[in-house]
Residue, then its C-alpha position, 0 to 999 in steps of 0.5 A: x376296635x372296629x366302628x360301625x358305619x353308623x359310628x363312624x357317620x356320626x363321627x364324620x358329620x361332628x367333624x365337619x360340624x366342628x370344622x365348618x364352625x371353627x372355620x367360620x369363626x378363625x379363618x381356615x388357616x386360623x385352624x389347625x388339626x388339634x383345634x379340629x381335633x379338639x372342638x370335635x372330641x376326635x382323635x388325629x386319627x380318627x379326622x385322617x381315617x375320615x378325610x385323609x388330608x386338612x385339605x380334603x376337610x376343608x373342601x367338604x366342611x366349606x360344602x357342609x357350611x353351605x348346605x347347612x345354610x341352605x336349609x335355613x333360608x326360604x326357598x324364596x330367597x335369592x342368592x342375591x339377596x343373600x350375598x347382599x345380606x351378607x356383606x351388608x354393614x350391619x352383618x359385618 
């Protein structure tokens, strides 16, 4: 059976939400494709026929992490200030 592209967009950016949480959280090699797969609600097949290879999902769940960060922090803010936040005591 044949998804729609919009299907199979959906598909791709739930993956990659799930990918980029997980990998966040573990580590990429703390996560392995049946996490992936699983915190996704995906088959193997389905995460392959999107990305091809774990390699090609980290790049794009990393650019996914960083994007979405980006949404969230002002336009004001520096990356200086963010990389200070970031490794900062209290974030760590």
């Amino acid at each position: 059976m044949r998804v729609s592209k919009e299907q199979a967009a959906k598909n791709r950016d739930r993956i990659l939400a799930a990918a980029s949480r997980l990998m966040r959280e573990r580590g990429i090699s703390g996560v392995g494709v049946d996490a992936l797969t699983e915190a996704a609600g995906m088959t193997h097949g389905s995460l392959y026929s999107q990305f091809g290879s774990k390699e090609r999902l980290v790049e794009e769940a990393v650019a996914h992490a960083i994007a979405a960060k980006g949404r969230d922090v002002p336009e004001v803010f520096a990356l200086s200030d963010y990389v200070s936040e970031y490794l900062s005591a209290a974030h760590r």
